[in-house]
DSSP file (Angstrom, degrees, kcal/mol; ACC not computed):
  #  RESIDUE AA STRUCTURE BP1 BP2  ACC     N-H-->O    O-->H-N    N-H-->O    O-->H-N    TCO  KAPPA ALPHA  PHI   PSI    X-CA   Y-CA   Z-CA
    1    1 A X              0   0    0      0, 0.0     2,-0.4     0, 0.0     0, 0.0   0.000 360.0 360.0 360.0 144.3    2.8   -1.6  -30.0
    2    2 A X        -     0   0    0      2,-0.0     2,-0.5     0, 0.0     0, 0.0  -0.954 360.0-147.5-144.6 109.2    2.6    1.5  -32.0
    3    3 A X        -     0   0    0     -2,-0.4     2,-0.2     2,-0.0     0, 0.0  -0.872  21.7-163.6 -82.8 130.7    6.3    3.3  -31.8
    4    4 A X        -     0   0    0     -2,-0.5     2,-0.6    13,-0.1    -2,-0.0  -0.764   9.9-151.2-101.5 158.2    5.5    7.2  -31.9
    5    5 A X        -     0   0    0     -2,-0.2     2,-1.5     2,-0.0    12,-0.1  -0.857   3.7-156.7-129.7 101.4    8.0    9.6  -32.7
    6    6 A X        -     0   0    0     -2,-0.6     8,-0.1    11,-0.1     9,-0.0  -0.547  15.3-148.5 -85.7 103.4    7.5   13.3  -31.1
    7    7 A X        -     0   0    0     -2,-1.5    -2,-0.0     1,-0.1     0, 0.0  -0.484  30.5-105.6 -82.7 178.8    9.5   16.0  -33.2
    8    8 A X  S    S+     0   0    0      2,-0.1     2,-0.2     6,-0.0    -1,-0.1   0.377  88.2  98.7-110.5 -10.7   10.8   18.8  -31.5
    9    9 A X  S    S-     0   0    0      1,-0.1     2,-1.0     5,-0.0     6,-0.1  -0.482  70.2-128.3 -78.0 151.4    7.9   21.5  -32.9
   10   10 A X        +     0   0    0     -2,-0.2     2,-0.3     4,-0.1    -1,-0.1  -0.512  50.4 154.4 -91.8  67.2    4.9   22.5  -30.9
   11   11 A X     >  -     0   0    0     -2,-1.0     4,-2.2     1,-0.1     3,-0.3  -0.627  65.2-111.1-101.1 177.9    2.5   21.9  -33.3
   12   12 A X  T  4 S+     0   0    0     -2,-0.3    -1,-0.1     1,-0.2    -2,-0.1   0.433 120.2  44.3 -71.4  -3.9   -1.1   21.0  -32.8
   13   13 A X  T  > S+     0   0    0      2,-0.2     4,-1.3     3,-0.1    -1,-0.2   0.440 115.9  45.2-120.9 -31.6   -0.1   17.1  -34.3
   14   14 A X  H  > S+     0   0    0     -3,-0.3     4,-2.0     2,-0.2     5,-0.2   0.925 112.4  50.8 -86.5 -38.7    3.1   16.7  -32.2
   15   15 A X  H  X S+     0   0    0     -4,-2.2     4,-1.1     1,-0.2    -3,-0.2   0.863 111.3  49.6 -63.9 -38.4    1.2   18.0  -29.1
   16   16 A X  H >4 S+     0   0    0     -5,-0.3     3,-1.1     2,-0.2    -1,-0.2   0.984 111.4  48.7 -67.5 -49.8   -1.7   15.3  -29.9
   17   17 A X  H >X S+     0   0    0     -4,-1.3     4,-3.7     1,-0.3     3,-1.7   0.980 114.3  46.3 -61.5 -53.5    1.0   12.5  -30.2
   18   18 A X  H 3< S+     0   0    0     -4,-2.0     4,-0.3     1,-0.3    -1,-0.3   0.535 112.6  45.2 -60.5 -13.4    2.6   13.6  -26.8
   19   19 A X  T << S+     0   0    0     -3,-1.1    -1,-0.3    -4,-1.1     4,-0.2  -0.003 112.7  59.6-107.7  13.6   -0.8   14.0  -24.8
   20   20 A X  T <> S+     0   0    0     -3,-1.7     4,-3.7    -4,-0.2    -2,-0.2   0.543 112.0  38.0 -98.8 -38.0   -1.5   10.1  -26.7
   21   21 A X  H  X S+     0   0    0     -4,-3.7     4,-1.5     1,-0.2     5,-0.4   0.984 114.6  54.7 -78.4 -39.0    1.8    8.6  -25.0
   22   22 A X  H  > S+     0   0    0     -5,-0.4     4,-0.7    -4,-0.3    -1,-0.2   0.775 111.0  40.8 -51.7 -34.6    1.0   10.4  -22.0
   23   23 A X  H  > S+     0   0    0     -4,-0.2     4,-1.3     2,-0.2    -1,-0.3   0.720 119.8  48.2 -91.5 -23.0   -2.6    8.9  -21.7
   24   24 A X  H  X S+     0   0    0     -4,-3.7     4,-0.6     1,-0.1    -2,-0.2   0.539 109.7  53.3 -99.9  17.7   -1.2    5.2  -22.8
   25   25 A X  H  X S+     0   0    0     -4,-1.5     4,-1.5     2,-0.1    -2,-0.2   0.802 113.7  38.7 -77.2 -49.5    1.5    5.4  -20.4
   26   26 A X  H  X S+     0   0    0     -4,-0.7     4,-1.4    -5,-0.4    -2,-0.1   0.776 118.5  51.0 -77.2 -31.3   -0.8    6.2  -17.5
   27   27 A X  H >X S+     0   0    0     -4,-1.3     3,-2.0     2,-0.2     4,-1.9   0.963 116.7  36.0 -84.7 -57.5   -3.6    3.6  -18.8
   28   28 A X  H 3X S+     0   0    0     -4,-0.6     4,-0.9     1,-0.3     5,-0.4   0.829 113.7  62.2 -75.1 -10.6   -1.3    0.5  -19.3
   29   29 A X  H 3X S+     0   0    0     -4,-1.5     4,-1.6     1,-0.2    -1,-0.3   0.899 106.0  45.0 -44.1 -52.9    0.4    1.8  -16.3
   30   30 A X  H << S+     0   0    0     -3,-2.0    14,-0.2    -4,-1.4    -2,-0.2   0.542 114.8  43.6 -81.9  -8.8   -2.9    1.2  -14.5
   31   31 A X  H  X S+     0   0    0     -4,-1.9     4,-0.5     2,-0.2    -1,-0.2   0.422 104.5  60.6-128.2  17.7   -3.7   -2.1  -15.8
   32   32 A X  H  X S+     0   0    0     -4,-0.9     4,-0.6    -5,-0.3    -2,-0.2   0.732 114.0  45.1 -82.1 -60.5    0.1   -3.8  -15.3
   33   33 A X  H  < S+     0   0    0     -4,-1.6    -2,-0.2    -5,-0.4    -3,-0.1   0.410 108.9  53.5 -94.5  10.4   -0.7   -2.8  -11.6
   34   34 A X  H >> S+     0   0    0      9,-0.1     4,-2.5    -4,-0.1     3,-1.2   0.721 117.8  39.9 -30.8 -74.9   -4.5   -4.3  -11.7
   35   35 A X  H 3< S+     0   0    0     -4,-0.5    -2,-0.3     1,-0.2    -3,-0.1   0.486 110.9  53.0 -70.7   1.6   -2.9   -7.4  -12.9
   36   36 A X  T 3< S+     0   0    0     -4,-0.6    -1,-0.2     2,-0.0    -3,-0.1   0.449 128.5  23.9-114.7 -27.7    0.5   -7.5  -10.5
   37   37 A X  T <4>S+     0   0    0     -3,-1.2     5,-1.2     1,-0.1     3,-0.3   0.430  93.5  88.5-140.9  16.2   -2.2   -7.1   -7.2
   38   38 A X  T ><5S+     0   0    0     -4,-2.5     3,-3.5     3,-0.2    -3,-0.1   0.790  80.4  67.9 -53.7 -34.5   -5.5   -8.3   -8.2
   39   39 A X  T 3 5S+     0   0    0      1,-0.3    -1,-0.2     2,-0.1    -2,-0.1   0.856 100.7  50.2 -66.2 -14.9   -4.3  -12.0   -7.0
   40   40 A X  T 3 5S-     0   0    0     -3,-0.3    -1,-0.3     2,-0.2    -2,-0.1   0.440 127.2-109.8 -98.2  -1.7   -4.4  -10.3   -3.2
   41   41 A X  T < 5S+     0   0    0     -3,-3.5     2,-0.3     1,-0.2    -3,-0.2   0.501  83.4 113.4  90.9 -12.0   -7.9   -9.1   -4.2
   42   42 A X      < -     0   0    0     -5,-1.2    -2,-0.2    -8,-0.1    -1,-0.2  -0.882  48.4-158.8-106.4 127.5   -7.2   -5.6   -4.4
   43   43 A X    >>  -     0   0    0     -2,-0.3     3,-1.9    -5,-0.1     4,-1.4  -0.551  36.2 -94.0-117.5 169.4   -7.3   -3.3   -7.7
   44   44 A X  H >> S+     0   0    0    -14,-0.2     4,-2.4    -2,-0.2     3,-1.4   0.974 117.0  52.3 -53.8 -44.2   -5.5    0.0   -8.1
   45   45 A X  H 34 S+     0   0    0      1,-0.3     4,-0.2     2,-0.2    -1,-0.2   0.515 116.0  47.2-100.8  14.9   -7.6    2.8   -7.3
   46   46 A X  H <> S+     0   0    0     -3,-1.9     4,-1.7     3,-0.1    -1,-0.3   0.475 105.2  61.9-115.2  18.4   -8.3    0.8   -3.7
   47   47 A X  H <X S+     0   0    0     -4,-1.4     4,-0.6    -3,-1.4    -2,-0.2   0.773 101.4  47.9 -69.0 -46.2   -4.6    0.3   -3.6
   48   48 A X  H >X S+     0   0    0     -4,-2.4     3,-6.8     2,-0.2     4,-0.6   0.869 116.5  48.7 -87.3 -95.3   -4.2    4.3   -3.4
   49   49 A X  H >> S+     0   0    0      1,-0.3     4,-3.0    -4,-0.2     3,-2.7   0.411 111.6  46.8   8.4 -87.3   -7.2    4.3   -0.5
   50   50 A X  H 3X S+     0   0    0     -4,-1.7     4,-1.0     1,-0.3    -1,-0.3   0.662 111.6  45.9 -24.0 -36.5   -5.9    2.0    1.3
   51   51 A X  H <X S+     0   0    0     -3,-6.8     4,-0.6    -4,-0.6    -1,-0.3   0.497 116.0  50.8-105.8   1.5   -2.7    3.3    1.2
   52   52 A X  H <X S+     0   0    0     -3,-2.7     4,-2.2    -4,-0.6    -2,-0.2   0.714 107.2  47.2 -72.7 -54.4   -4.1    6.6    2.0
   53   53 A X  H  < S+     0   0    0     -4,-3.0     5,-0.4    -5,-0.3    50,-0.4   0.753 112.4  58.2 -62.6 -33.8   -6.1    5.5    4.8
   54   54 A X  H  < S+     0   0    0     -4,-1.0     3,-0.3    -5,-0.3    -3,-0.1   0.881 113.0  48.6 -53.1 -50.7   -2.0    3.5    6.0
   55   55 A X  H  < S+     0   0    0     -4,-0.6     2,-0.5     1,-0.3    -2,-0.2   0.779 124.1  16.2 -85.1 -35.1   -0.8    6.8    5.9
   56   56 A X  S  < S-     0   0    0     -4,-2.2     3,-0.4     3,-0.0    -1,-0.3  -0.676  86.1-147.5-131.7  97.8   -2.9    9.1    7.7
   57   57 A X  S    S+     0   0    0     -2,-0.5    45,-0.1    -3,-0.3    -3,-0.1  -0.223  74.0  29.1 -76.8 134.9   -5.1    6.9    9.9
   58   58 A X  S    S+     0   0    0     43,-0.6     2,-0.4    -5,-0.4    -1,-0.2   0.936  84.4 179.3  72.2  50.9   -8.7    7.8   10.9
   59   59 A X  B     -A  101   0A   0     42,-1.3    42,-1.7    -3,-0.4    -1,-0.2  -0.763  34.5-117.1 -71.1 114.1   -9.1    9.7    7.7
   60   60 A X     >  -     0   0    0     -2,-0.4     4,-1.5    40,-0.2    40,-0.1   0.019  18.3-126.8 -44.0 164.2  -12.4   11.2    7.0
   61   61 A X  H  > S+     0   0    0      2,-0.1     4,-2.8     3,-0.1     5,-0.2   0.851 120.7  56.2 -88.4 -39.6  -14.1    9.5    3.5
   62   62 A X  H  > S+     0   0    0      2,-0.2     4,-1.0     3,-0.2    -1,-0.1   0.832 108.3  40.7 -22.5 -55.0  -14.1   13.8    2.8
   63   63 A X  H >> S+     0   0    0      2,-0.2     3,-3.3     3,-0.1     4,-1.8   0.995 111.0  56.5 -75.2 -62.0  -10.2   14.1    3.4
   64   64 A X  H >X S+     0   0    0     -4,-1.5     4,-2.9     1,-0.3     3,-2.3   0.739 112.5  45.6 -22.4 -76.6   -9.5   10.7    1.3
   65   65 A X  H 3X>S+     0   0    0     -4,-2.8     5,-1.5     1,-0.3     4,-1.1   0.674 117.0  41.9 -39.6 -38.0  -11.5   12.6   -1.8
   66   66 A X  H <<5S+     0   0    0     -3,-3.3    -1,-0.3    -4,-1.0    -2,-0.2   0.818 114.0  48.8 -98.4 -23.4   -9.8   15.6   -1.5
   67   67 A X  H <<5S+     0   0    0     -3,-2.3    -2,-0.2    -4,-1.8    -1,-0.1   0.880 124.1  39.4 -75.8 -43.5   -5.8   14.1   -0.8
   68   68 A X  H  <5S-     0   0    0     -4,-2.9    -1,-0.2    -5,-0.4    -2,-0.2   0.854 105.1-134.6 -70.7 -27.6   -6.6   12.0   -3.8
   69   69 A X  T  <5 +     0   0    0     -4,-1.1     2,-0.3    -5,-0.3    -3,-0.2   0.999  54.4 144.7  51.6  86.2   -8.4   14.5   -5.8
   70   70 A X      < -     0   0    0     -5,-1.5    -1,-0.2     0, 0.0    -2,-0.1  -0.910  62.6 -95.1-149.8 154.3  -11.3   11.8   -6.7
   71   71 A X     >  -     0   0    0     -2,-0.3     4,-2.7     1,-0.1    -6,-0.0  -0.523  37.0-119.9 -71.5 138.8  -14.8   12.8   -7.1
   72   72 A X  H  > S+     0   0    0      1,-0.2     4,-2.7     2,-0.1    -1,-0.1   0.833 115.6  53.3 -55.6 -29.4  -16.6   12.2   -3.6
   73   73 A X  H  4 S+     0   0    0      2,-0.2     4,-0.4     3,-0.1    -1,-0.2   0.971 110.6  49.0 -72.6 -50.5  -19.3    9.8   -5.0
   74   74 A X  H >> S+     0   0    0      2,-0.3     4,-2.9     1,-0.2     3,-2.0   0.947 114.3  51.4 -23.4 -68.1  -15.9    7.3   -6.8
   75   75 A X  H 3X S+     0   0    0     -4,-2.7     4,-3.1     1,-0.3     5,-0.2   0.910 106.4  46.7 -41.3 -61.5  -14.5    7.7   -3.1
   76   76 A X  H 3X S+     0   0    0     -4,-2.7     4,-1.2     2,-0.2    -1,-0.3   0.544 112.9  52.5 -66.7  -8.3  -17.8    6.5   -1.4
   77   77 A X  H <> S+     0   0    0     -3,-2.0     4,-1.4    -4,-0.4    -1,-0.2   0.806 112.8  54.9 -52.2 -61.4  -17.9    3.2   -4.2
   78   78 A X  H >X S+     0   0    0     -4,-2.9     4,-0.9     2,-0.2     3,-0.6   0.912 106.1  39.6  11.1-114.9  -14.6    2.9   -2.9
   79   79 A X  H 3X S+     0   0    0     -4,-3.1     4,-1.2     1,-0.2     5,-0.4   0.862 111.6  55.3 -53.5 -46.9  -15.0    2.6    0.5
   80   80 A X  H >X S+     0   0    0     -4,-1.2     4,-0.6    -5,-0.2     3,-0.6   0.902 106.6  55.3 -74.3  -6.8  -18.1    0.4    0.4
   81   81 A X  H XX S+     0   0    0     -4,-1.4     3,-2.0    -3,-0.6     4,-1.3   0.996 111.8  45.0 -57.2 -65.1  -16.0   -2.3   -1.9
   82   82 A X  H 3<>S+     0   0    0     -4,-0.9     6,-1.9     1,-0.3     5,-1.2   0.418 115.0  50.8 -67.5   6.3  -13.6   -2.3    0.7
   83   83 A X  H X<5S+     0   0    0     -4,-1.2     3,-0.8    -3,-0.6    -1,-0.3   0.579 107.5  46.1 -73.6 -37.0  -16.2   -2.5    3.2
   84   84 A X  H <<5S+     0   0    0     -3,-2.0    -2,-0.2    -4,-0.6    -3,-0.1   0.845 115.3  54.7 -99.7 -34.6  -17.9   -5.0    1.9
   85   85 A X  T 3<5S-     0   0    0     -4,-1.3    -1,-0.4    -5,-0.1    -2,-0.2   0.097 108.8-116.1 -60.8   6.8  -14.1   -6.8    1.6
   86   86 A X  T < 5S+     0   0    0     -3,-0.8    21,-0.4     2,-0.2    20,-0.3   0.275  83.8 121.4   8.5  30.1  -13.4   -6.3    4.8
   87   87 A X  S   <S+     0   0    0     -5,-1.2    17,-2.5    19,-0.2    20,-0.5   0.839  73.2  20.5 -56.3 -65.3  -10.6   -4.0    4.1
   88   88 A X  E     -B  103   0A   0     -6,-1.9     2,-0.5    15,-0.2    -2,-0.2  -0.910  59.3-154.2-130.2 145.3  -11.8   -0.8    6.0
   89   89 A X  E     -B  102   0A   0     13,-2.0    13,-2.5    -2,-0.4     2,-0.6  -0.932  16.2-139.0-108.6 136.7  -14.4    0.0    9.0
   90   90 A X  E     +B  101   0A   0     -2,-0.5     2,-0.3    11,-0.2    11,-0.3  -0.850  32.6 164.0 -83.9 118.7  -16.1    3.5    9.5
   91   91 A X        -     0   0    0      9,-3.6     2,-0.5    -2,-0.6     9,-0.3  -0.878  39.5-112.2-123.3-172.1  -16.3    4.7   12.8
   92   92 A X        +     0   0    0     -2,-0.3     2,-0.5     7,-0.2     7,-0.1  -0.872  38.1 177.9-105.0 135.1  -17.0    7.8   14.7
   93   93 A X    >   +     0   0    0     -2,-0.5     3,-0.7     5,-0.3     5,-0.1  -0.972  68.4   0.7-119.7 125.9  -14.0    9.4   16.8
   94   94 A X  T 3  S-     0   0    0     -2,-0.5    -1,-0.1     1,-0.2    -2,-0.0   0.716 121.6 -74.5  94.9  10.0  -13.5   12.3   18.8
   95   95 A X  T 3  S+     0   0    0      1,-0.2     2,-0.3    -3,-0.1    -1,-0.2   0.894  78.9 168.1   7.1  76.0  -17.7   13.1   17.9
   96   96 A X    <   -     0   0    0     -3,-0.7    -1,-0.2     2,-0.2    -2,-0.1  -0.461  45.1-126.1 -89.3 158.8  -17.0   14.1   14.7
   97   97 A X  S    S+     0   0    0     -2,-0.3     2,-0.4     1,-0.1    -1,-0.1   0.878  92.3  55.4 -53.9 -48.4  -19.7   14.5   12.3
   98   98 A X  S    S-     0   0    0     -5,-0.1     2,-0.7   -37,-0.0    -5,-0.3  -0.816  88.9-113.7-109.9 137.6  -18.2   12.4    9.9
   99   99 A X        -     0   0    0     -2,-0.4    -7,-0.2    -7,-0.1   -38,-0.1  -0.614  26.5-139.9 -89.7 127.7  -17.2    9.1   10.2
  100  100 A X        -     0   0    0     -2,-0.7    -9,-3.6    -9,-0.3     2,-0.5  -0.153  17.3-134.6 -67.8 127.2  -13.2    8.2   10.0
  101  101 A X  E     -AB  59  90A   0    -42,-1.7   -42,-1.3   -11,-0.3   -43,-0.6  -0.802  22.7-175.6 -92.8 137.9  -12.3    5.3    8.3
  102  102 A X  E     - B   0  89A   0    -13,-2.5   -13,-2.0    -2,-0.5   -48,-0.1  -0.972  26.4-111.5-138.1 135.6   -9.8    2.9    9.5
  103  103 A X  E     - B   0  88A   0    -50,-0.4   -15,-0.2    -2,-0.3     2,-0.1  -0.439  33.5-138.2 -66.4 163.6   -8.0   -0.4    8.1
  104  104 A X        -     0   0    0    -17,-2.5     4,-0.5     1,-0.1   -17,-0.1  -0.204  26.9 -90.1-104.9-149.7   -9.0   -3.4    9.7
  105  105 A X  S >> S+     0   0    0      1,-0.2     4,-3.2     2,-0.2     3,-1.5   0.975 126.0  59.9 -69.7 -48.5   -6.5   -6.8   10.9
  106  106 A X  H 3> S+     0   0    0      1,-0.3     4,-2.0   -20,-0.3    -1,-0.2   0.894 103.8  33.9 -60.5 -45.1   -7.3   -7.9    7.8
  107  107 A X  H 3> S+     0   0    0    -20,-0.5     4,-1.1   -21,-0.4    -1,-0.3   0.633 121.9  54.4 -81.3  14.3   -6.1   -5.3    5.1
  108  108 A X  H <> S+     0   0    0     -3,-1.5     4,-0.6    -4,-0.5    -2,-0.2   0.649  99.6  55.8-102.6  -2.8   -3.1   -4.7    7.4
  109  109 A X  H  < S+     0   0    0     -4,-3.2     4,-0.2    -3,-0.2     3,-0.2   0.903 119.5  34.2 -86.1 -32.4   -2.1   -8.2    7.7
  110  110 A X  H >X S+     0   0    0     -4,-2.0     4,-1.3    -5,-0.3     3,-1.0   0.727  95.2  93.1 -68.1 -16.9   -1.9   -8.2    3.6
  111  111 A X  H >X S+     0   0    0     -4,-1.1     4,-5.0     1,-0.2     3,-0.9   0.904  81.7  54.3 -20.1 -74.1   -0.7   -4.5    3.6
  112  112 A X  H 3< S+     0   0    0     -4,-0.6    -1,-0.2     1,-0.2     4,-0.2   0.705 110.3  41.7 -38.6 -27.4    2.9   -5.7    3.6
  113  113 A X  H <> S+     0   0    0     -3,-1.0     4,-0.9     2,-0.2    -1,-0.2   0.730 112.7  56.9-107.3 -34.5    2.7   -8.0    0.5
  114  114 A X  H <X S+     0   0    0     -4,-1.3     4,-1.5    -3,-0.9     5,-0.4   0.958 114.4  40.1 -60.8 -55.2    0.4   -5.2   -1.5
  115  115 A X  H  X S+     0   0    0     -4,-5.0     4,-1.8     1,-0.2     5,-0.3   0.871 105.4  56.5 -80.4   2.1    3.0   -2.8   -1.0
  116  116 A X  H  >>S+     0   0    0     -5,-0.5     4,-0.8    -4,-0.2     5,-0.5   0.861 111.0  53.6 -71.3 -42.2    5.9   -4.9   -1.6
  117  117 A X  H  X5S+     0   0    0     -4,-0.9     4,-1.7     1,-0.2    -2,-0.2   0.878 113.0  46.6 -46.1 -76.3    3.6   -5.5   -5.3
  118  118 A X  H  X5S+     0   0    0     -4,-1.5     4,-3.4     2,-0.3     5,-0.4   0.734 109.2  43.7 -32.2 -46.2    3.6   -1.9   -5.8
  119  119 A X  H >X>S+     0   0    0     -4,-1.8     4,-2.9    -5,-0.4     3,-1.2   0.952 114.9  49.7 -82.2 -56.1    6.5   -0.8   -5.3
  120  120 A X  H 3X5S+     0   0    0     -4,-0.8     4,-2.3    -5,-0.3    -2,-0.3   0.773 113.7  52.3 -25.1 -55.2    8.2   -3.9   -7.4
  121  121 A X  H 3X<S+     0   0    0     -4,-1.7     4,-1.9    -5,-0.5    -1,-0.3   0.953 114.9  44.2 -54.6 -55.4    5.4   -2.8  -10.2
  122  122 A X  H <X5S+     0   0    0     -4,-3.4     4,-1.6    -3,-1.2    -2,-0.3   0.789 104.9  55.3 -65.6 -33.6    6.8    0.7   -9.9
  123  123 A X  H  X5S+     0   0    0     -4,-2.9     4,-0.6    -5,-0.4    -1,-0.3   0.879 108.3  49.8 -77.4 -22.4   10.1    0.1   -9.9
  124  124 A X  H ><<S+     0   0    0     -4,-2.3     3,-4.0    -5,-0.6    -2,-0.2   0.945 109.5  61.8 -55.1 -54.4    9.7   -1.9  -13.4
  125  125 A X  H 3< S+     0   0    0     -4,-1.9    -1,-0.2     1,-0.3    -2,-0.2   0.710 108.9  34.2 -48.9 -18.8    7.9    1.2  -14.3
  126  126 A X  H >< S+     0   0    0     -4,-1.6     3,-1.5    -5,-0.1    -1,-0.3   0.189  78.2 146.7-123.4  22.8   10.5    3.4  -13.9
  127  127 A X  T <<  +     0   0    0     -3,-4.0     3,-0.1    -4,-0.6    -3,-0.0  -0.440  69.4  17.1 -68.1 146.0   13.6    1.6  -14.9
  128  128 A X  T 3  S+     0   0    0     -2,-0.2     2,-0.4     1,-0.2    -1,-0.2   0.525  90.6 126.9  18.6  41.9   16.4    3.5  -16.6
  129  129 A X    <   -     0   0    0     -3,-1.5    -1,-0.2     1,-0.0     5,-0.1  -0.949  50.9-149.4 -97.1 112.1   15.0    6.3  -15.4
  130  130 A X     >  -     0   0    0     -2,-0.4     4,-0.5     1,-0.1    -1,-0.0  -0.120  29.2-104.8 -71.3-174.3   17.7    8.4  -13.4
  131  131 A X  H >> S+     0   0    0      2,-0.2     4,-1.7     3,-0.2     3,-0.7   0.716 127.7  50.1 -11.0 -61.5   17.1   10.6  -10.6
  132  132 A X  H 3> S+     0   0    0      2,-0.2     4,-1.4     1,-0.2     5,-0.2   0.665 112.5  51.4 -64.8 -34.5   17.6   13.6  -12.7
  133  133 A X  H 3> S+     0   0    0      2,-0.2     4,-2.1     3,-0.2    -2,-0.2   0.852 114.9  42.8 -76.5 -35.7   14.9   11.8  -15.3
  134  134 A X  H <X S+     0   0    0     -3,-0.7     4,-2.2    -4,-0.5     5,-0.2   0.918 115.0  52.2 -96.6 -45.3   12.3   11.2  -12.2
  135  135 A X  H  X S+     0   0    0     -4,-1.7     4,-2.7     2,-0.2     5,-0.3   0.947 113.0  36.3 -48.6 -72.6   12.9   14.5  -11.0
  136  136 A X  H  < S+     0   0    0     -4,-1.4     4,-0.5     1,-0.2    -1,-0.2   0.887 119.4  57.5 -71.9 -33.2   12.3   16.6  -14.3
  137  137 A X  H >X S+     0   0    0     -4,-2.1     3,-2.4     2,-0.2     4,-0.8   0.996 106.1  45.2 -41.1 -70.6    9.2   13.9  -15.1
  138  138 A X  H 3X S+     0   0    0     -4,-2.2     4,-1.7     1,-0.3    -2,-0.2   0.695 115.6  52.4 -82.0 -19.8    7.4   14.5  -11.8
  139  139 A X  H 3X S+     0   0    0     -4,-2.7     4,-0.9    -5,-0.2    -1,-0.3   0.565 111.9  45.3 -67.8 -18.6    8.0   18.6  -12.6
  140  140 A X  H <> S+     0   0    0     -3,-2.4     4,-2.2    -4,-0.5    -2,-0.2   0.906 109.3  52.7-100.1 -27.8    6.6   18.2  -15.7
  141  141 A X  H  X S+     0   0    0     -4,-0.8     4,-0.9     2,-0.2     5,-0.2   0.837 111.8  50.8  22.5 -84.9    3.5   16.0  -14.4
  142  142 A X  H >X S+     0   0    0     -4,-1.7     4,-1.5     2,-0.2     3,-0.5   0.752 103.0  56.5 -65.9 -39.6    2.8   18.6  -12.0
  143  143 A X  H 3X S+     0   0    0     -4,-0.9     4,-1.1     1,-0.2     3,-0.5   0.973 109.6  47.4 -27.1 -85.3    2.9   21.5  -14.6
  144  144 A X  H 3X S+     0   0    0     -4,-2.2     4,-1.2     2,-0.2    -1,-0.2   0.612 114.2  48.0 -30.2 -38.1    0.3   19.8  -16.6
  145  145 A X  H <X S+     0   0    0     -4,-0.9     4,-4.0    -3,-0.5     5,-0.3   0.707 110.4  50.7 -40.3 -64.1   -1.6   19.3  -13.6
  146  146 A X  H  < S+     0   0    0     -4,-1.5     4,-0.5    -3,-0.5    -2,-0.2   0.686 110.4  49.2 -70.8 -27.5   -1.3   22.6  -12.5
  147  147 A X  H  X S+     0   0    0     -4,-1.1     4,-2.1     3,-0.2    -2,-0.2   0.789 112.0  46.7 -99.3 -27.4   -2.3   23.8  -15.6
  148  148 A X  H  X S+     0   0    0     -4,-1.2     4,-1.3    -5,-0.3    -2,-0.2   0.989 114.7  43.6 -42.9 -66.8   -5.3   21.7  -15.8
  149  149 A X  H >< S+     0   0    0     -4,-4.0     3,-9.9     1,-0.3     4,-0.3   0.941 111.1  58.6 -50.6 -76.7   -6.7   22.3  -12.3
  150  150 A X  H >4 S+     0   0    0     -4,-0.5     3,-1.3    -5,-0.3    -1,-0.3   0.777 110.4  50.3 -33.3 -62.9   -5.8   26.5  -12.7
  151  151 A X  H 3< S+     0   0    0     -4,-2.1    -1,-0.3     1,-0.3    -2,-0.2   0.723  97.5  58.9 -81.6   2.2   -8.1   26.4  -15.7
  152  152 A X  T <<        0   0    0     -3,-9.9    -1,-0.3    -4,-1.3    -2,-0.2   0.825 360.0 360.0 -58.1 -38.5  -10.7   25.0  -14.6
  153  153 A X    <         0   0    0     -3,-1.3    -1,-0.2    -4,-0.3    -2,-0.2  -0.025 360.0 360.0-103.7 360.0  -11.3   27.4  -12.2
């Protein structure tokens, strides 16, 4: 582990070291919570699906892409893993155009036990982190975000 030390100037070398922790926060972030819920069969980024699909039920594969902000083709990889798991069914509802995805018995009788993983993963992540810490983090997060998206454009 490689300690880095961010001084307080905005130069083009502290700003590299501070977008470095930021990308090996987010990656070992992502592969702590691979390994904490892989044993249930499940990897992160069909953890967030799933738990998209929990939350707002009969969710277009469209809405998923756009709630997540994931490229539509990622999404549809996705979905057919968990397809293919027998995680999610497509149907048509309502005669929409597009078909709504829904969990089946099966990922909601393991639902409970994924998110009990998660959130236990998350709460390591974010130990001795205050309220006030999580707060001015997830503002700062969003900034970045916000400034990404906005320049894309």
């Amino acid at each position: 582990m490689i300690i880095i030390t961010i001084h307080s100037s905005n130069t083009p070398q502290s700003d590299d070291l501070l977008i470095h922790c930021l990308y090996q926060a987010t990656r070992v972030f992502s592969k702590s919570l691979n390994n904490a819920i892989s044993n249930l069969g499940i990897y992160n980024s069909e953890w967030s699906v799933l738990k998209t699909v929990k939350e707002h039920e009969a969710v277009s594969q469209s809405e998923i892409a756009s709630y997540l902000d994931i490229e539509p083709a990622a999404i549809s990889k996705t979905l057919a893993k968990l397809e293919k798991k027998g995680s999610i069914r497509r149907c048509r509802l309502n005669n929409n155009k597009e078909k709504n995805i829904l969990l089946t018995d099966t990922a909601l009788s393991v639902y409970p036990e994924l998110a009990a993983a998660v959130e236990k993963h998350r709460n390591q992540a974010l130990t001795g982190l205050s309220s006030a810490d999580r707060q001015l983090l997830a503002g700062l997060l969003r900034k970045i975000y916000k400034n990404i998206t906005e320049g894309d454009k």
